[in-house]
C-alpha positions, 0 to 999 in steps of 0.5 A: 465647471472646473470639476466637470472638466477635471472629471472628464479628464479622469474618466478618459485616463481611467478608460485608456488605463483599463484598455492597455491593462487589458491589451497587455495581460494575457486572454486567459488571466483576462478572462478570469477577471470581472470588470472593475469600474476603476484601473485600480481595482482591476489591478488589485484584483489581479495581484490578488490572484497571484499573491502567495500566502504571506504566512507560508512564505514567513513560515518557510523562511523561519524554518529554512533559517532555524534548520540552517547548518554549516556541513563544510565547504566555505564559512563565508556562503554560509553566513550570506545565505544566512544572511540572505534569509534574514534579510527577506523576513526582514522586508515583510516587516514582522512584528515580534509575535508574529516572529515568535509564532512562526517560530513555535511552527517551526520547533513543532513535530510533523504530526502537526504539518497539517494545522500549521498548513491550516493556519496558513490559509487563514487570512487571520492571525493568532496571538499568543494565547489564541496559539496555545489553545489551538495547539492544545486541542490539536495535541488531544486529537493526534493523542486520540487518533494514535491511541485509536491507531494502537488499538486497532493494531493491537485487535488485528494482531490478537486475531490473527493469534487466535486465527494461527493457534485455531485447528484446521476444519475439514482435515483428513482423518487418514492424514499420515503427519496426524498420526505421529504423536499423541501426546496432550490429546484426548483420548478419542483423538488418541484412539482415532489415530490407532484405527488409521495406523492399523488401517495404513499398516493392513494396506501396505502389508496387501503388497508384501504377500501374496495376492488374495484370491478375489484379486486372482479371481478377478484378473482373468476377467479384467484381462479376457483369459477365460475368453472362449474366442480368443483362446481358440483365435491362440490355438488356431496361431499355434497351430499355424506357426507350430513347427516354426516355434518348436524350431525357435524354442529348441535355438533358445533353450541351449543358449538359456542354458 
């Protein structure tokens, strides 16, 4: 009789506990909780999802300690802060491997950011010798991945090498800047170069003189001079304008002369 009543008691607070915890939370923070039998549950689970990780927290703490130096300014906030720091890990009652450990994180290079940020999310914590085998694994694949690394460095630079001292294909026989010297080549390379610079020297040498005759041949052709129709269109100007002409050349020739 007693325990029915001391139940009924406990099952009416339980209740009003889980309504005032649900009135006084956010509708999204509830809604991202399942139901819970017990107020307590559904607290935990709530700190649950807003705890950090314990290991970062310490992680950080440790280092922020370790790297802490004084630049100037006042001695005294800078012993509080340190002070400070070392009373925060001091609240998360660390045991001493736990310390050392956290320490050895600290002391570690940034090739190694992402193991420590690895074990941080783990809920697991490690020993000293669990620690060193771990580390020493991950020393053998950063080593391995920088030699890879090197590697592919060093392919791309030979081939670039080999591309920059390989000869162009599909350059021009009549390239001027080809022709220059001949030296350390072979002798139909020598020879090809001959024939461009005589081929050059009797194409420049065509500007020099006078024209050739198929040049002169073909100029009246381009130009209609042996056109019976427009040459008597001329004669039949001349004779039209003729004394006019004759008036302007006998102005002209004086003055030339």
């Amino acid at each position: 009789m007693k325990y029915d009543l001391e139940h009924r008691q406990w099952t009416l607070s339980n209740r009003k506990c889980l309504l005032v915890a649900k009135a006084t939370i956010e509708e999204q923070i509830r809604g991202s909780i399942s139901e819970c039998a017990t107020a307590k549950e559904y607290l935990e689970k709530i700190k649950s999802q807003f705890t950090g990780s314990t290991k970062a927290t310490t992680s950080s703490l440790i280092k922020k300690l370790v790297n802490e130096k004084f630049t100037g300014g006042s001695i005294r906030e800078h012993i509080l802060k340190i002070n400070t720091t070392a009373s925060k890990l001091k609240e998360m009652n660390l045991k001493e491997e736990d310390f050392l450990i956290h320490l050895i994180f600290a002391s570690l290079p940034k090739e190694y950011d992402t193991f420590i940020v690895n074990y941080n999310m783990q809920p697991e914590r490690w020993g000293i010798e669990r620690l060193i085998s771990m580390c020493a694994q991950e020393e053998k694949r950063i080593k391995s991945s920088q030699s890879e690394s090197a590697h592919f460095v060093k392919d791309n630079k030979r081939k670039n090498f080999n591309g920059k001292n390989s000869k162009p294909r599909g350059k021009s026989k009549w390239d001027k800047s080809s022709s220059s010297s001949s030296q350390g080549k072979k002798p139909q390379d020598s020879e090809n170069q001959q024939y461009a610079e005589i081929a050059l020297q009797e194409f420049v040498a065509m500007f020099n003189g006078p024209l050739p005759e198929q040049v002169i041949a073909a100029l009246p052709e381009m130009f209609n001079l042996d056109d019976g129709p427009a040459m008597e269109i001329n004669e039949a100007l001349i004779d039209l304008a003729g004394e006019g002409i004759a008036d302007r050349l006998e102005a002209i020739l004086p003055t030339a002369t």
